[in-house]
C-alpha positions as CSV (number, residue, x, y, z in Angstrom):
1,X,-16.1,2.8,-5.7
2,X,-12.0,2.0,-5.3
3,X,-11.5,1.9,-1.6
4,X,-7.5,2.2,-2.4
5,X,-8.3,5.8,-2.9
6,X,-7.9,8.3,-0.3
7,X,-8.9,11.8,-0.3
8,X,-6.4,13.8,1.6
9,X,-4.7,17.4,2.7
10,X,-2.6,18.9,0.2
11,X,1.0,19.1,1.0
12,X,3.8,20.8,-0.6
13,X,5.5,18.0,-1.3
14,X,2.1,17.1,-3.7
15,X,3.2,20.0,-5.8
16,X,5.3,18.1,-8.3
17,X,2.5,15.7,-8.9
18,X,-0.6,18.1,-8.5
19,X,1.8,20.3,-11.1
20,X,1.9,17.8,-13.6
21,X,-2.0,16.9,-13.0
22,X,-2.5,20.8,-14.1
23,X,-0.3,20.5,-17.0
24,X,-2.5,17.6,-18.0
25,X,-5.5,20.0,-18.2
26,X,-3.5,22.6,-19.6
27,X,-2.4,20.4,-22.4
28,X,-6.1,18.8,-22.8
29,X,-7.5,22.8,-24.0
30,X,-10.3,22.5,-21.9
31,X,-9.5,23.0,-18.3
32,X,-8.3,26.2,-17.8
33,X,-7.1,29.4,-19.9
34,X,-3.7,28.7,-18.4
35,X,-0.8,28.3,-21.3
36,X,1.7,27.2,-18.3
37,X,1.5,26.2,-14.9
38,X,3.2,28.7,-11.9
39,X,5.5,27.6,-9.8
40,X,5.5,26.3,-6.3
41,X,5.6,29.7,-4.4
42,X,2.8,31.6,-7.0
43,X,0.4,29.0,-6.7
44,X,0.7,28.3,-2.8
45,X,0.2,32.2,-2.8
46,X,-3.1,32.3,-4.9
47,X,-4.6,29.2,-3.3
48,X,-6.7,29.1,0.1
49,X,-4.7,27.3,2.6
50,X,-7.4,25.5,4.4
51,X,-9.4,24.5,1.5
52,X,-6.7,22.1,-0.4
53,X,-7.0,18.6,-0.9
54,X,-6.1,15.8,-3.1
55,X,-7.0,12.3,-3.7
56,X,-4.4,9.3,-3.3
57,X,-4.1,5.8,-4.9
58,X,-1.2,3.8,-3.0
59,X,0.2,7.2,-2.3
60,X,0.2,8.8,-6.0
61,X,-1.8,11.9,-6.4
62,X,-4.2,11.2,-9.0
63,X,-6.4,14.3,-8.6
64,X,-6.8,17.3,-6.7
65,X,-9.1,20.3,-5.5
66,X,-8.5,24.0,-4.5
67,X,-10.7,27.2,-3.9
68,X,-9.1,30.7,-4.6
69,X,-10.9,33.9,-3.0
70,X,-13.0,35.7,-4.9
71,X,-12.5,39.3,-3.3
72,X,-10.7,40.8,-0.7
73,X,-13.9,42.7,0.5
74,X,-15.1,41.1,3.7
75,X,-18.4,40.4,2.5
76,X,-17.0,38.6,0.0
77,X,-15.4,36.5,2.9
78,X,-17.1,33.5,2.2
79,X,-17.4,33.1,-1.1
80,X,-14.8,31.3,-3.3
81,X,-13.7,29.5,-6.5
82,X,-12.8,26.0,-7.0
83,X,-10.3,24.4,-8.8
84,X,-10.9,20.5,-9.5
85,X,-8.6,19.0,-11.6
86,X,-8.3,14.9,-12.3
87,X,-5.1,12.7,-14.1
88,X,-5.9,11.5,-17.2
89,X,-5.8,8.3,-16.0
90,X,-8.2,9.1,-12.7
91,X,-11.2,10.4,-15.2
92,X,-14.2,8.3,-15.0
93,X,-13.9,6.6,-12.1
94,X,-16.1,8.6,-8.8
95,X,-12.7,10.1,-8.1
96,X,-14.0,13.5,-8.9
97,X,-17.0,13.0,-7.0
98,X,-15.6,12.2,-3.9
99,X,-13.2,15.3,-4.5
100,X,-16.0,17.5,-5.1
101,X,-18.1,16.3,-2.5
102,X,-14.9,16.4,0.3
103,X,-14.0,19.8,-1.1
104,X,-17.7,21.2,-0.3
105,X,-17.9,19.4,3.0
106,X,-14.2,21.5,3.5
107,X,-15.3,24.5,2.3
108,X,-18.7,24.4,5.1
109,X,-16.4,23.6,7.9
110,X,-14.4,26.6,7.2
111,X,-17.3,28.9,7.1
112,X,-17.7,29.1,2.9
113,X,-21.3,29.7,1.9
114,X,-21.1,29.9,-2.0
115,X,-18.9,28.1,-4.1
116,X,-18.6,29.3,-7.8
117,X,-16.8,27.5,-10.8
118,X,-16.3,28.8,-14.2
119,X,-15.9,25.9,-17.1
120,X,-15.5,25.5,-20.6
121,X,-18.9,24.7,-22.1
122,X,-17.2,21.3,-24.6
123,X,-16.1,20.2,-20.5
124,X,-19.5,18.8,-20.5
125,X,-18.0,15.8,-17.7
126,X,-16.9,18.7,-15.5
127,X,-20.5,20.0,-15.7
128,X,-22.2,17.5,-15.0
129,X,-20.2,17.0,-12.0
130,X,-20.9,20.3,-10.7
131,X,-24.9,19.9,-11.1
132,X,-24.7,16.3,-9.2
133,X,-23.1,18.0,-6.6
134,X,-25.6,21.1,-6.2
135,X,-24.1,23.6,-8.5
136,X,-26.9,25.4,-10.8
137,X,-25.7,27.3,-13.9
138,X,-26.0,31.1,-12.9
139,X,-25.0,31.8,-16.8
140,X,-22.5,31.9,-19.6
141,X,-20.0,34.5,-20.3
142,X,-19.9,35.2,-23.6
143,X,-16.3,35.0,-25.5
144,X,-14.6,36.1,-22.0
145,X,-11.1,35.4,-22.9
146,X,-8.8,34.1,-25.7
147,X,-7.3,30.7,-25.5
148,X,-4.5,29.9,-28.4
149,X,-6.1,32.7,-30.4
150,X,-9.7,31.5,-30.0
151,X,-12.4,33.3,-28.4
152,X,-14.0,31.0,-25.5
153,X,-17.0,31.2,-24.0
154,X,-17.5,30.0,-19.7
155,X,-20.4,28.7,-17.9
156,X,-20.9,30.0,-14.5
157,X,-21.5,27.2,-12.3
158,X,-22.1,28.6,-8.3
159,X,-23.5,26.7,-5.3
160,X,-24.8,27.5,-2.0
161,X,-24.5,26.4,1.1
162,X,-27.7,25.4,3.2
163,X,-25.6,25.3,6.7
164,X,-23.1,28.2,6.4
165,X,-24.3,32.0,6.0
166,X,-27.9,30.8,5.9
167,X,-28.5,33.7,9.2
């Protein structure tokens, strides 16, 4: 594993880099059924302040992690879905690992209990990421959305916590 790389707080002034990481996935057709990527102030809005991180080589931002809430209802409080997105470059190499794994460890201390992820079933590596780390597929949702005028289909990946919400 690279010891250069550090995994680290998001901060605004990773936006232009985390940006263009997300236009990488965009552009890829199998990260997300984004066509564009929002700006600064929409995506700081959407995204859950406590829970952002990215990983650094000699200072670059080479990947990043998020989780957006997945209700307003208060017993939906703890529950949450990530965003885990990797340059190009980056893929490969334990980086999303170490994201993933920091991101859960993140999400515990800040009293998550379920993490949920929906993917692409052809983003097989981002599966299998998700299952080494203690996601189980919950299902698939069926042609769920139109991307560039094709129906997609999403696995639902979710994972529980076995320290937080286990009362």
């Amino acid at each position: 594993m690279n010891d250069s790389i550090v995994i680290d707080s998001m901060r605004e002034v990773d936006w232009p880099e985390v940006r263009d990481i997300y236009l990488e996935g965009i552009a890829a057709g199998n990260a997300t059924f984004a066509t564009e990527a929002p700006d600064w102030h929409e995506w700081n809005e959407k995204y859950i302040t406590v829970c952002r991180i990215v990983a650094r080589e000699e200072g670059k931002v080479i990947g990043w992690a998020a989780l957006i809430p997945t209700s307003s209802k208060a017993a939906y409080s703890g529950v949450a879905e990530l965003s885990i997105y990797l340059s190009a470059g980056s893929i490969g190499k334990g980086i999303g690992t170490r994201l993933l794994k920091a991101l859960i460890n993140n999400s515990e201390a800040n009293g998550f209990w379920t993490l949920q992820s929906g993917v692409f079933p052809e983003n097989t590596a981002s599966i299998k990421l998700h299952k080494k780390e203690g996601f189980c597929e919950v299902g698939v949702r069926k042609r769920i959305g139109k991307l560039n005028g094709r129906w997609r289909d999403v696995v639902m990946l979710e994972r529980r916590s076995e320290i937080v919400g286990i009362d």
